[in-house]
C-alpha positions in Angstrom: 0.0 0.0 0.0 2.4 2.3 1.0 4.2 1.9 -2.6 0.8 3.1 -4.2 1.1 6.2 -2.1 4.6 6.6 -2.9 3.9 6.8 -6.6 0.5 9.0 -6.3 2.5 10.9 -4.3 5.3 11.4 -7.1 2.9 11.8 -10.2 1.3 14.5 -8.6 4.6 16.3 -7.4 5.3 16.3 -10.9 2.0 17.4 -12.2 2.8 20.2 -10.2 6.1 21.0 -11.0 4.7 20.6 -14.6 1.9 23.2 -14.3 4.8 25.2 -12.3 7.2 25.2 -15.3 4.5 26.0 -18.1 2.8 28.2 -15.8 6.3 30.9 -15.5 7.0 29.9 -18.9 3.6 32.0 -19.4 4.1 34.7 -17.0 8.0 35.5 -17.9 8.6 33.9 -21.4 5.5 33.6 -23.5 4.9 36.5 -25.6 1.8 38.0 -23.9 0.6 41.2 -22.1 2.8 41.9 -19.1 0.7 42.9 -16.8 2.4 42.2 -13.5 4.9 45.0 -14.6 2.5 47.3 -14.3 1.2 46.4 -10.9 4.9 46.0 -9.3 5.9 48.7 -6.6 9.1 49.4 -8.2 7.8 49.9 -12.1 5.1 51.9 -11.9 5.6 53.6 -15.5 4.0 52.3 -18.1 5.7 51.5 -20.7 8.2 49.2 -18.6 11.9 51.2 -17.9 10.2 54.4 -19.1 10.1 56.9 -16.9 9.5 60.8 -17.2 12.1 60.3 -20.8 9.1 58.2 -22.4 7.3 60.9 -22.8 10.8 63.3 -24.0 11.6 60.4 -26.3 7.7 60.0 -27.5 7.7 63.5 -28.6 11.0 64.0 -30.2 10.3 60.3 -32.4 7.1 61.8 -33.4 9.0 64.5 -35.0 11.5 62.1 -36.8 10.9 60.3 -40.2 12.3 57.4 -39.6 12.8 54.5 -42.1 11.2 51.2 -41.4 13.8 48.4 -42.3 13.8 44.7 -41.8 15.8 41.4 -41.6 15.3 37.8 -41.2 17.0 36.2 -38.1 19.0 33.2 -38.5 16.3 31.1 -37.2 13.8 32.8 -39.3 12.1 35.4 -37.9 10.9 38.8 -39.6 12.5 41.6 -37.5 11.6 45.0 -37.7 13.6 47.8 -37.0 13.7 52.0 -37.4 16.9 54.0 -38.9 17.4 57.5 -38.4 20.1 58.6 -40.7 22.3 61.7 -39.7 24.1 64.1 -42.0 26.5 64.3 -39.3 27.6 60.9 -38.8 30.1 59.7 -41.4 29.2 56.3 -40.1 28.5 56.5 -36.7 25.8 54.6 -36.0 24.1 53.6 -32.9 21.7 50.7 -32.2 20.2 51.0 -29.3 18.5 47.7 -27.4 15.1 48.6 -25.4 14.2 46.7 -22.6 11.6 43.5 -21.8 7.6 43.9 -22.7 8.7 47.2 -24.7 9.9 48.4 -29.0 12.3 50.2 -30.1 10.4 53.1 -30.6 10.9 53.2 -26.8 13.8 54.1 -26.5 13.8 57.8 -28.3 15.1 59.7 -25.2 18.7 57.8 -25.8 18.1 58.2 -29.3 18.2 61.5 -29.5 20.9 61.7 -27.4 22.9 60.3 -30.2 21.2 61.9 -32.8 21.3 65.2 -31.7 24.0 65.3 -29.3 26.7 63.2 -31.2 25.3 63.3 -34.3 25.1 59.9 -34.9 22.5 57.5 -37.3 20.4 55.7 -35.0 18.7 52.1 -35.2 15.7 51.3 -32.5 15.3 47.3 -33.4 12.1 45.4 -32.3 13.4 42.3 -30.4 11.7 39.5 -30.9 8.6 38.7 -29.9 8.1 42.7 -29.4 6.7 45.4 -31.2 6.7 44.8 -34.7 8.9 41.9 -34.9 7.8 38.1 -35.4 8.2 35.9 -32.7 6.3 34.3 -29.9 8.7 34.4 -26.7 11.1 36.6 -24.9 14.8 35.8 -25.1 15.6 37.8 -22.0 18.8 38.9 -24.7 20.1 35.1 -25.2 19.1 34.9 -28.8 19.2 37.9 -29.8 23.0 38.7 -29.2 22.3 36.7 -32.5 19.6 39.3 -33.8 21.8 41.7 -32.7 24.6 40.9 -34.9 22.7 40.7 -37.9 22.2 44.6 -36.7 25.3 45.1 -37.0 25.8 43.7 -40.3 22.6 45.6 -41.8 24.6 48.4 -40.4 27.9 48.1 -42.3 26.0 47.2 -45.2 24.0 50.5 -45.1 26.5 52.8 -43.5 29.5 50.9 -45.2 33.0 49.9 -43.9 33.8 52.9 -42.5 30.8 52.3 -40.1 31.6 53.4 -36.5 29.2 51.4 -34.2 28.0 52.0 -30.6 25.7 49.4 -28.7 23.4 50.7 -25.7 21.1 48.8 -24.0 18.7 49.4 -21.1 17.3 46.8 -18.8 16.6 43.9 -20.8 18.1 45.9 -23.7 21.3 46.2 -21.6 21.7 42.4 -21.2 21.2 42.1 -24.8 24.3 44.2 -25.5 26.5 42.5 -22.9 25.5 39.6 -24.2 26.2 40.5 -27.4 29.6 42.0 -26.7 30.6 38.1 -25.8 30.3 37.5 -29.8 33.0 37.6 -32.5 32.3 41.2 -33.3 33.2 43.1 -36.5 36.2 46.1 -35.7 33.5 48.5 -36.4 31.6 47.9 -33.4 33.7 50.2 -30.9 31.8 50.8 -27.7 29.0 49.1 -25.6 27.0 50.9 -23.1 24.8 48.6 -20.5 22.5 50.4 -18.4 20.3 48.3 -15.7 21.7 44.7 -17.7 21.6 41.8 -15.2 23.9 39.4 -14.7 22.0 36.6 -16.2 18.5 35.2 -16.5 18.2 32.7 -13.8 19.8 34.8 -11.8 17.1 37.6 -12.4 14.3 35.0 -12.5 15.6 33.5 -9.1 15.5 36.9 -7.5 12.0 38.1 -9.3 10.4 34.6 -8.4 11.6 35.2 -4.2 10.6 38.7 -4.2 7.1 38.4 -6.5 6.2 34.7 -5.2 8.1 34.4 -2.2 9.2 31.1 -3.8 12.3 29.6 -3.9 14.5 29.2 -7.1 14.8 25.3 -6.7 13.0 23.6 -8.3 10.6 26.3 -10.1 13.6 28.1 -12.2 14.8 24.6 -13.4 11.0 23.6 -14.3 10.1 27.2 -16.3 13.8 26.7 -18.0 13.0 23.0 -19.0 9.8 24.3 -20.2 11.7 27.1 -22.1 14.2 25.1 -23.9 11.4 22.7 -25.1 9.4 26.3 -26.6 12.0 28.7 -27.5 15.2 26.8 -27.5 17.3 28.2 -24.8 18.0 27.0 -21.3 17.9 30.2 -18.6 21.8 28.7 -17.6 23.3 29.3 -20.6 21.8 32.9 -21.0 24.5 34.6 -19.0 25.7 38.0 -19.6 28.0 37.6 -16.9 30.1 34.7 -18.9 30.4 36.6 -22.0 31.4 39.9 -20.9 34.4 37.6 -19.7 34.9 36.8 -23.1 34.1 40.6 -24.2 37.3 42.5 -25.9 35.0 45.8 -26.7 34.8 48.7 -24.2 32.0 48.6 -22.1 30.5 51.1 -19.8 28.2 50.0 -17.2 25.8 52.2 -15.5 22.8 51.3 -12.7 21.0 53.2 -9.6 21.7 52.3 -6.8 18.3 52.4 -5.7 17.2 50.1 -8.2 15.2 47.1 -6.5 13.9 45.2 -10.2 17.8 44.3 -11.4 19.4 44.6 -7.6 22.6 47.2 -8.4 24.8 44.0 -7.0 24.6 42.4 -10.0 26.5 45.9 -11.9 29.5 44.6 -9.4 29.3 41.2 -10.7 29.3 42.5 -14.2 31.9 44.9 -13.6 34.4 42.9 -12.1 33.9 40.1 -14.3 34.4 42.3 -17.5 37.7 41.6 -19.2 37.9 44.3 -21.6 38.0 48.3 -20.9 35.5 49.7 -18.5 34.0 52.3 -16.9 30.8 52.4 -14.3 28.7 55.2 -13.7 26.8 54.6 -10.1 23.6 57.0 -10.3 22.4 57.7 -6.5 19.2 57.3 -5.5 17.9 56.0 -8.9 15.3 53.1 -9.6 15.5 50.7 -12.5 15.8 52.3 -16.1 15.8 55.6 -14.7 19.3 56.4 -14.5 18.7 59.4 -17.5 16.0 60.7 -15.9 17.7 61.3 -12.5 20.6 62.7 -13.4 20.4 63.5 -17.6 23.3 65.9 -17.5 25.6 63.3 -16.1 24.0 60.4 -17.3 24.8 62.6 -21.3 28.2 63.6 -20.1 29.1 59.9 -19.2 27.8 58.5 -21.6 29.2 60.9 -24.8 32.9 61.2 -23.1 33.1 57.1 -22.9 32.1 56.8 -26.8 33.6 59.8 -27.8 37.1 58.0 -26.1 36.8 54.9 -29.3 34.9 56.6 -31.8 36.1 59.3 -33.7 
């Protein structure tokens, strides 16, 4: 008897675990409506890693004519993207990653910090399975360091050789980069700014699943990741940013609030110290996730243009 309640016992610990894998496969991977971003303490802006510069960045891409260009991942994916040429740039071009349940349109308050600061082109990609772009998950930046690269080869073809090419990132967007700067890169890529990247995705998950769920990692992380690699292909283990910026030779410049209680400002240390190539870090005090610019824009500018402006010319 007791070896039938043994095994009813097992088959429903792992219905459960089951339901638990698919059911944060749907909350934190599935392409769907986020809605628990909006109801969290700490992100109350809407859209996601916004802040009072959505509404700057809103205005000032509403002016722009942008171009609306395209490209087929290598898994084969329609993704759609925005280019802003500049008159100024002789090939400097920046492509600039938004963060997770947002577009690239997003993302027009650091645009025109290039544009009209540095006079650079600027790109604002859709990542998959956002905005405008096919796809039905979230890569949390894993596959699309791939996506990303493909940027950067649009790029050069548009822009040419001479192309001059700056990554920035914020939140999710600045995971993608570091990720992304763990890649064979072309010489033309010469910079990478991270704002708000985490360390990697379990380790974000882990820490969003305590503090939303007041669950612990083991075994739900492992479950949702199982789940993950059977839908979209990727295990959360192997989506670290924190291993490639080991393997990173571009200059990267890292920047996080301290206050920032969505990606904990401990993991900025880990990524810092890790980091193999040239770096800098710009600590902004008192400011929450993704809203570095908006606390302190002059420094946040003046950071941000003297570190690019140091290897691209």
């Amino acid at each position: 008897m007791w070896l039938i309640v043994m095994a009813a016992v097992l088959v429903i610990a792992a219905a459960a675990l089951s339901y638990a894998g698919f059911f944060f496969y749907g909350v934190a991977i599935k392409r769907a409506p986020k809605a628990f971003l909006v109801s969290s303490p700490d992100l109350k802006v809407d859209p996601p890693v916004a802040g009072a510069s959505w509404g700057e960045g809103a205005e000032w891409v509403a002016r722009q004519h942008f171009r609306d260009v395209q490209l087929f991942s290598e898994d084969g994916l329609e993704l759609k993207g925005y280019f802003l040429a500049s008159e100024q740039a002789a090939g400097r071009t920046a492509v600039i990653a938004h963060g997770y349940s947002g577009k690239g349109k997003d993302m027009g308050a650091i645009a025109k910090m290039y544009y009209e600061h540095l006079g650079y082109n600027v790109l604002l990609p859709d990542a998959r399975g956002h905005g405008q772009s096919a796809g039905g998950y979230i890569g949390f930046g894993w596959p699309e360091r791939h996506d990303m690269v493909k940027w950067i080869e649009w790029v050069l073809e548009e822009t040419g050789q001479q192309a001059q090419i700056t990554l920035h990132g914020v939140s999710m967007g600045g995971a993608t980069v570091l990720m992304t700067a763990g890649e064979q890169l072309p010489v033309q890529v010469k910079a990478v700014v991270e704002d708000c990247g985490y360390s990697s995705v379990r380790a974000q998950l882990s820490y969003q699943l305590r503090r939303m769920y007041r669950l612990p990692a083991f075994p739900f992380v492992q479950c949702a990741s199982l789940v993950t690699r059977i839908k979209a292909d990727y295990f959360f283990g192997e989506a670290s940013a924190l291993k490639q910026v080991r393997k990173a030779k571009v200059p990267i410049l890292f920047i996080h609030g301290d206050a920032d209680k969505f990606v904990p400002f401990f993991m900025m240390e880990e990524l810092y110290e890790a980091c193999s190539a040239p770096k800098e870090k710009l600590i902004v005090h008192g400011a929450g996730h993704g809203l570095a610019y908006d606390t302190d824009k002059a420094g946040y500018v003046a950071k941000v243009s003297g570190f690019v402006e140091r290897y691209v010319h």
